[in-house]
C-alpha positions, 0 to 999 in steps of 0.5 A: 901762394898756390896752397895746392901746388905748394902741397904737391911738391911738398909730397914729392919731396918727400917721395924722392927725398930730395929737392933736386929730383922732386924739382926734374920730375915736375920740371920746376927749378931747385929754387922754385922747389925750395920757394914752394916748401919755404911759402907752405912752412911760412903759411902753416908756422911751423917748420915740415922738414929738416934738410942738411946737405945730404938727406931730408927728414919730416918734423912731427908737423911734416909727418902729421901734415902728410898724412893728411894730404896723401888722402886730400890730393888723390881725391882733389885729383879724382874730382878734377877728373870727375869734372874734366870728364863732364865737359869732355863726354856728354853724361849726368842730367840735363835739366830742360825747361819749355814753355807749354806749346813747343814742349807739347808739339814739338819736344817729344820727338827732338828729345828721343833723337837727341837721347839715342844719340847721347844714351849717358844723359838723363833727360829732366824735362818741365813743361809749363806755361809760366816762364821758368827762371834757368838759374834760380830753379837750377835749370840748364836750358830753357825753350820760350816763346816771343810772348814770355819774358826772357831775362837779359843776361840769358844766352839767346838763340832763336829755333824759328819763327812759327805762323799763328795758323786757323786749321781743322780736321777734314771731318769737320770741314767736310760737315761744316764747310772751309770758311773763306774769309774771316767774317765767317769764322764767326758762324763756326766752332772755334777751339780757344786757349784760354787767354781772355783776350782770345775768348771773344775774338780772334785778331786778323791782319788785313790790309786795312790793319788788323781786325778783330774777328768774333768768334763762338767758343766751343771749347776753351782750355790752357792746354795745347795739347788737348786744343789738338786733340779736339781739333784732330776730333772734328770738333772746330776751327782752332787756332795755335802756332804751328809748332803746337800742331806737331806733324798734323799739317803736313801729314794731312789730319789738319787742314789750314783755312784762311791760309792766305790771311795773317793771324800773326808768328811766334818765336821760339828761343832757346836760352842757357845762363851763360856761354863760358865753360858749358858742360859736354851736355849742355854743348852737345844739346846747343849744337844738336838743336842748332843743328835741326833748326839752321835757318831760325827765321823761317818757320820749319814746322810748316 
């Protein structure tokens, strides 16, 4: 038995005093009508209404029972309305989640665009390097790079594919001069994430295979954002992908060296715990994101 629809015209009853019109209004079947009241009756054990051939009255039970449901379907229906409106028009907290690199470079100016376009979203915004479980932390979308580990039953997309890019401020360049083959890395500060395995040496592909290149730390920190800092300073040679780096390249302030070497790519995905019944905000940022990244296997930060 559909307990709600069966308190709906049990109400309607009620308010036409009659099967027969309570059956035309909701286009239902005065047998259908009688098989809802009957269920409900049978359901609560009690009897909700005296009917003869010519009129319909409450029992004490179907007095005391409507009452309570003339206050429980208006707001049943004002919920479904709350809700149905959710997945209709974007509004409400978006709850995003990107890992340090993309977030720092990159989000910043998406989310301003994707926020004059939906004023009625709030924006909740976790950058960190850890990789945040979406569900077990209440989050709706969650930005991750290759090097993170992405549970399975995720909805997946790749944004693109970034270039792990050696750059520098022209400033330090024209003081020190452009490396021109990985072997002379060596002799220049380098800016360095602190991962251990990066501390020493930088790893290069060659044509022999990939290389390890050692390096001297002039700086080293967990923060992408300050390793641009320092770099845009004139203070070394960093390496990060070019989603870190925000618009410096293209605008000049850093200048790739050893373009013509490959340091390595990074992915960058964008996932959502399902794909089944998404809210108008989480829909509307999947699409805002797919849309200004069409092509996810080239890199569009370069």
């Amino acid at each position: 038995m559909d307990r709600l629809h069966s308190m709906k015209v049990f109400a309607k009853v009620v308010e036409q005093g009659s099967f027969v019109r309570a059956a035309e209004i909701m286009a239902l079947s005065n047998a259908v009508v009688t098989r809802y009241i009957v269920d409900l009756e049978n359901h609560l054990g009690t009897r909700l209404l005296n009917r003869s051939t010519r009129r319909l009255s409450l029992t004490e039970s179907g007095q005391a029972f409507l009452e309570r449901v003339r206050h429980i379907l208006p707001e049943i229906e004002e919920a479904e309305a709350i809700v149905a409106m959710a997945t209709k028009k974007p509004g409400g907290t978006l709850s995003l989640y990107s890992h340090v690199g993309f977030g720092q470079g990159q989000l910043g100016k998406l989310l301003a665009e994707y926020s004059a376009a939906y004023p009625e979203v709030v924006l909740d915004v976790s950058v960190s390097e850890r990789a945040m479980d979406l569900v077990e932390e209440g989050l709706d979308i969650g930005f991750f790079s290759s090097l993170q580990k992405l549970d399975a039953s995720m909805v997946v997309r790749k944004v693109g594919v970034a270039a792990v890019v050696l750059c520098a401020s022209p400033s330090y360049l024209e003081k020190h001069g452009a490396p021109q083959t990985p072997d002379e890395l060596s002799r220049h500060a380098c800016l360095n994430f602190s991962h251990e395995h990066l501390r020493h040496h930088w790893h290069v592909k060659t044509e022999a295979g990939i290389r390890d290149i050692p390096i001297t730390s002039q700086v080293v920190s967990n923060s992408a954002l300050l390793l641009r800092d320092f770099a845009l300073a004139g203070m070394g040679i960093t390496m990060r992908p070019s989603f870190s780096l925000g618009d410096d390249l293209r605008c000049g302030k850093l200048q790739r060296v050893l373009a013509d070497f490959d340091m390595g790519q990074v992915s960058v995905m964008m996932a959502y715990p399902s794909r089944r019944l998404l809210s108008a905000k989480v829909r509307s940022f999947v699409d805002f994101i797919s849309d200004r990244f069409p092509h996810p296997e080239t890199d569009p930060w370069l």
